[in-house]
N, CA, C and O of each residue as an XYZ file, in Angstrom:
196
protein
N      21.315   -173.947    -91.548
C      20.703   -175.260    -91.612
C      20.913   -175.933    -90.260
O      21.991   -175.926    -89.665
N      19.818   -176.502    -89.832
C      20.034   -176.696    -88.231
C      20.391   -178.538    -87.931
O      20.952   -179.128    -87.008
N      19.733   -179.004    -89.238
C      19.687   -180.752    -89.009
C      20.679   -181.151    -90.790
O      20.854   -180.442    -91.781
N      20.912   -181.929    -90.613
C      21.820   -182.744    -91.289
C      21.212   -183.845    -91.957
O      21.020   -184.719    -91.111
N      20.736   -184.288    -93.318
C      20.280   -185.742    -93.739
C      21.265   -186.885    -93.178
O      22.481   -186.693    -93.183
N      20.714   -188.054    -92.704
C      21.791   -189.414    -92.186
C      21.571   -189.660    -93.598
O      20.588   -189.612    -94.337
N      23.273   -190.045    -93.790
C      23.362   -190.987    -94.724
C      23.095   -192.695    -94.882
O      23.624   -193.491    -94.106
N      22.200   -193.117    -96.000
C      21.891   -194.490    -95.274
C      23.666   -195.442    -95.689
O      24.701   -195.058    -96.234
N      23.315   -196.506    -95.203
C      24.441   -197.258    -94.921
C      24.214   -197.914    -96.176
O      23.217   -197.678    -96.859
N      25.447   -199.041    -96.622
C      25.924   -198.746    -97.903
C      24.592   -200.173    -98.470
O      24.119   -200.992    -97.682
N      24.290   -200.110    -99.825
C      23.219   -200.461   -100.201
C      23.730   -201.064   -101.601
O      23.061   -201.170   -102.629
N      25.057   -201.432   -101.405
C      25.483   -202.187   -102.736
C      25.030   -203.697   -102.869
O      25.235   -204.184   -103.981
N      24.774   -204.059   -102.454
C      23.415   -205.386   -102.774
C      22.466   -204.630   -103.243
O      22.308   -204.857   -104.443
N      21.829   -203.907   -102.876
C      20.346   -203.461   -103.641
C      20.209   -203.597   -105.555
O      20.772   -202.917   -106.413
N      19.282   -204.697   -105.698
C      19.293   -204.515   -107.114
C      18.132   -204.335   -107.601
O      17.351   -204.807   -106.775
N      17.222   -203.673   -108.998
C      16.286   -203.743   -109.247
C      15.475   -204.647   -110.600
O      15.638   -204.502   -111.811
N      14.891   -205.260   -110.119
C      14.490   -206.489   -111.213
C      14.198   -205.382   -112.345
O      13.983   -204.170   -112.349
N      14.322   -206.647   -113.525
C      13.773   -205.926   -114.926
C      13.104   -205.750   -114.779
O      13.190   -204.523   -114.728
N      11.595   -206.115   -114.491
C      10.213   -204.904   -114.507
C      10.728   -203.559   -114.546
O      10.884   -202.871   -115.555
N      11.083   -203.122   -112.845
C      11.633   -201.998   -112.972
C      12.193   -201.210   -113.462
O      11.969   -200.001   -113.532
N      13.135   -201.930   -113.930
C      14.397   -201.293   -115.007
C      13.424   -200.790   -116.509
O      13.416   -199.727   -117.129
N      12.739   -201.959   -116.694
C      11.914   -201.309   -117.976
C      10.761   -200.209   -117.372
O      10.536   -199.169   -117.992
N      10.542   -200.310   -116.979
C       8.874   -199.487   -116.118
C      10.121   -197.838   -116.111
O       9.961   -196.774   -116.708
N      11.161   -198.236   -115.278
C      11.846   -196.623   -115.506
C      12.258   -196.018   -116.823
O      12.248   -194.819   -117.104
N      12.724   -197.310   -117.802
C      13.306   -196.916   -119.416
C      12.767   -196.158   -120.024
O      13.203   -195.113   -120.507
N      11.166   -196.853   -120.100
C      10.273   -196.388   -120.644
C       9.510   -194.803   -120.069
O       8.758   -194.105   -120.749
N       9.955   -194.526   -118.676
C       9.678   -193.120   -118.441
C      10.397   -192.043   -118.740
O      10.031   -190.886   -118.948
N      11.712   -192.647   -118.743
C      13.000   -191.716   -119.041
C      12.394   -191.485   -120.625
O      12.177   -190.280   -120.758
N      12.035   -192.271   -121.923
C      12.076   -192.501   -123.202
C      10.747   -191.433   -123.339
O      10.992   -190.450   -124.039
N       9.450   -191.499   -122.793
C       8.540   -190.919   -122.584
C       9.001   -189.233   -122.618
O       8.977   -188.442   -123.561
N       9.489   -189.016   -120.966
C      10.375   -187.873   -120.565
C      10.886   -186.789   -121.789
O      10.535   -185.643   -122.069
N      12.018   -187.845   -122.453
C      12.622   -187.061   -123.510
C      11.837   -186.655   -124.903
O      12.016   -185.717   -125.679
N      10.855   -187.788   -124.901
C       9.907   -187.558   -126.425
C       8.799   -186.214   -125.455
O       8.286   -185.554   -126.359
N       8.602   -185.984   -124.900
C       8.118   -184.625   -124.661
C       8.786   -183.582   -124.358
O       8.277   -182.462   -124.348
N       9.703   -183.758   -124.145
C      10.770   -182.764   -124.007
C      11.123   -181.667   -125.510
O      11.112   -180.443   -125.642
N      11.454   -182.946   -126.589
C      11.835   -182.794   -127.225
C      10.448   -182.081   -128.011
O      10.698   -180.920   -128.336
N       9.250   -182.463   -128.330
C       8.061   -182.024   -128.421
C       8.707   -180.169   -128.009
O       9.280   -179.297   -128.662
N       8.298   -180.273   -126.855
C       8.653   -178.971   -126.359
C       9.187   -177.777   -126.593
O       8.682   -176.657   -126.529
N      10.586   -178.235   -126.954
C      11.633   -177.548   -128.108
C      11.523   -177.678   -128.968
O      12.319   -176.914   -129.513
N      10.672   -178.539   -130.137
C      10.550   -177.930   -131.231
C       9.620   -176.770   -131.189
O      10.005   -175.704   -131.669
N       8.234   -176.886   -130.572
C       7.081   -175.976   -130.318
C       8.032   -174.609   -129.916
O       7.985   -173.586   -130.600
N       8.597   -174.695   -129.130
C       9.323   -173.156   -128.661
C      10.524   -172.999   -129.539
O      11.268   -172.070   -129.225
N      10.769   -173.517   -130.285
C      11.958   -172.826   -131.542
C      10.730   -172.791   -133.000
O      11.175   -172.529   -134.117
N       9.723   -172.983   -132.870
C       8.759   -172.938   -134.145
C       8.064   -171.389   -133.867
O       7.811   -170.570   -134.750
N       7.825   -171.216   -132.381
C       7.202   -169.984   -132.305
C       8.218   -169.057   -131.791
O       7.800   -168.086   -131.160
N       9.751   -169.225   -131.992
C      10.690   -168.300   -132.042
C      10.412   -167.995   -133.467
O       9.957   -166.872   -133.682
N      10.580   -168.700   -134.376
C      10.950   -168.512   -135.338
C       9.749   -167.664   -136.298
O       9.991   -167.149   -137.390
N       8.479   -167.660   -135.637
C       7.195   -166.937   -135.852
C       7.074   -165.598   -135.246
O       6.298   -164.685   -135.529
N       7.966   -165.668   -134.386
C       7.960   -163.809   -133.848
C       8.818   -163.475   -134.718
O       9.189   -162.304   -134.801
């Protein structure tokens, strides 16, 4: 590896308004309800072979 990422400098003030916070909740919540979709579909057609 020839270059190194800079680390940024420290960013403990940074906060993110609720919009955000919900706008991400709701992707994470999204995320897992297809996820979970997912694994049932692939333990339904385990269980069919």
């Amino acid at each position: 590896m020839a270059e190194q990422l800079v680390l940024l400098e420290d960013t403990s003030d940074f906060h993110l308004d609720e919009h955000t916070r919900d706008i991400g909740r709701r992707g994470i919540a999204e995320v897992r309800r297809v996820l979970a979709e997912v694994e049932k579909a692939a333990a339904e057609r385990a269980e069919a072979a």
